[in-house]
N, C-alpha and C positions, 0 to 999 in steps of 0.2 A: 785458644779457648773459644771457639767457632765465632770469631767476630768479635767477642768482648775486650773493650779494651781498660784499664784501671788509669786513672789519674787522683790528680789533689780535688779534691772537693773544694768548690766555689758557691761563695754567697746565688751565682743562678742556680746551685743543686737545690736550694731550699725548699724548693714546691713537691719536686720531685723524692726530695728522702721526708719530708713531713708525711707525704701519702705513703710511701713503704711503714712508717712505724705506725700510724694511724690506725690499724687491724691492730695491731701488736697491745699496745695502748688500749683499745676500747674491748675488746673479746680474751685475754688473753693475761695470765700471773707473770707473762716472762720480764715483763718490766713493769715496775712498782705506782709508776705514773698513771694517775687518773683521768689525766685530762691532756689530749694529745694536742701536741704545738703545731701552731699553722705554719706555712712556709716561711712567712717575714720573722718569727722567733727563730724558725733554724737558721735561715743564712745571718741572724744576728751571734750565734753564738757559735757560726762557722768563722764569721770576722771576727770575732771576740778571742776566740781560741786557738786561732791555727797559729798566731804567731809563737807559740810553744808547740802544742802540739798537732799531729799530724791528722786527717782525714782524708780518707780515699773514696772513690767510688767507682765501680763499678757500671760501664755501660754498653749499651750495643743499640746501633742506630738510634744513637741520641735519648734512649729510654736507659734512664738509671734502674738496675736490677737489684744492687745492695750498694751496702754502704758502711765502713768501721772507721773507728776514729778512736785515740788515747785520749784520756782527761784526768784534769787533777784530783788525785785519790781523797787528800786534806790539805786545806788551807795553811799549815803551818810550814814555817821555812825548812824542816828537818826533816820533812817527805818530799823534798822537791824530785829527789830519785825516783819516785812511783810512781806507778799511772795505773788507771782502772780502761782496762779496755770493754770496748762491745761493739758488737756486729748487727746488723739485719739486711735480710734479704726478702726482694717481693715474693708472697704466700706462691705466687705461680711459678717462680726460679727455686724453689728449694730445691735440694738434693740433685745439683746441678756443680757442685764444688765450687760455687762464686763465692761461700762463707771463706771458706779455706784461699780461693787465691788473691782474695780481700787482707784475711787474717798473715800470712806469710808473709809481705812486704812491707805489713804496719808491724810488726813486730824486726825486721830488720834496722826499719827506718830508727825505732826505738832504743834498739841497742847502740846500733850509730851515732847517735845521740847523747848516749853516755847514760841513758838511764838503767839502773840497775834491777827494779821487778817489776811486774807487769802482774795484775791481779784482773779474773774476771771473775763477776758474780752470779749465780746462775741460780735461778726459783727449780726447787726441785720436788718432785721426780723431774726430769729433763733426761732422760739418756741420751737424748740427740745431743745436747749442747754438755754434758757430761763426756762426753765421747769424742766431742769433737777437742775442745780444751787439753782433755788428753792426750790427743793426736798429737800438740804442738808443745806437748810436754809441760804442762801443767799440773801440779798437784793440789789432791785437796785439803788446805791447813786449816780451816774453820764450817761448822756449821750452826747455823742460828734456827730455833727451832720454833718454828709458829712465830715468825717474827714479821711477818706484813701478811695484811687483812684484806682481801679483794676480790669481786664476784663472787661475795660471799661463802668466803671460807679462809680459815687461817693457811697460811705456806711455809714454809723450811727457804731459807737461802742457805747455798752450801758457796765461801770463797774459794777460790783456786790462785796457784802462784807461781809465776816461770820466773826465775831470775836470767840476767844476764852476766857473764863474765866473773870476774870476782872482785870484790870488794877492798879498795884499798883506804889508807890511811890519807885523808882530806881529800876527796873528793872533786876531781873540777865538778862543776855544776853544767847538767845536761844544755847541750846546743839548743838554742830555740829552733821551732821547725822555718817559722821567716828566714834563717839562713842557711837552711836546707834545699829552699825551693829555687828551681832552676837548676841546679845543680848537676851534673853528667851522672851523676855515682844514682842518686834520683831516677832520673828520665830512663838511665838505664836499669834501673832494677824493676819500674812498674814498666816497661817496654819488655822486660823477661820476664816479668811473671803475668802480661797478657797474651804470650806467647809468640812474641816478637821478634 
């Protein structure tokens, strides 16, 4: 992927994916957030969360180009199977496939793991990220209509949902990602999908 290579996201990624969602945040419906996190909140909520689940990022000569990560869908013990995923990438790397070989091995990692759906929510119109969710085989089960208010004007979210595998009777409860990392099955799947 001419140079790019994908690993776990590290509390030092913080500086770096604060300024990718930064535009996103301040210009932009695609995400709900009014007020964009500085680097010391992100790498606190990359230590906060990676010990479940996963974050990636993407880079090339030491500059982070994007960056996806799973999170908890809802607090309740009986969604511990879900995860809400999302992606961004810097405004100058779009349409460069980093969303997509970002998106590919966090959703492996997730199945691995034992979780069963994967939900992304998308401010619409978006055909871009409409397009894209579908690419990875996502459907769309829900839409919310004028339901967040920003840059003045009401927007639509539309949910999308890819399951994994099938669903049996009790559940083991998905692997945290702490015992994922280091791992061979790991190392080797972001070393294949940065074209290694």
């Amino acid at each position: 992927m001419n140079g790019i290579t994908l690993s776990v996201a590290e509390p030092r990624h913080g500086d770096s994916i604060a300024a990718i969602y930064r535009p996103y945040v301040e210009t932009t419906a695609i995400t709900f957030e009014t007020e964009a996190p500085d680097g010391g909140t992100v790498a606190d909520q990359i230590r906060a969360r990676t010990d479940q689940y996963p974050w990636l990022v993407a880079e090339r000569d030491g500059r982070v180009l994007g960056y996806a990560f799973a999170s908890q869908l809802r607090t309740q013990a009986a969604y511990r199977w879900t995860v809400e995923l999302s992606v961004y990438v810097d405004r100058e790397w779009r349409g460069r496939e980093i969303g997509s070989a970002l998106y590919a091995p966090l959703l492996s990692i997730l199945d691995r793991q034992g979780f069963q759906s994967a939900y992304g929510v998308v401010t619409v119109p978006n055909p871009e990220s409409v397009g894209f969710h579908e690419s990875f085989g996502f459907d769309r089960i829900a839409l919310f209509s004028e339901v967040g208010y920003k840059l003045g004007e009401w927007h639509d979210v539309a949910w999308y949902e890819r399951t994994f595998g099938g669903r049996g009777d009790d559940p083991t409860a998905p692997v945290p990602f702490a015992d994922c990392k280091g791992t061979a099955w790991l190392s080797e799947l972001l070393a294949s999908a940065s074209g290694g």
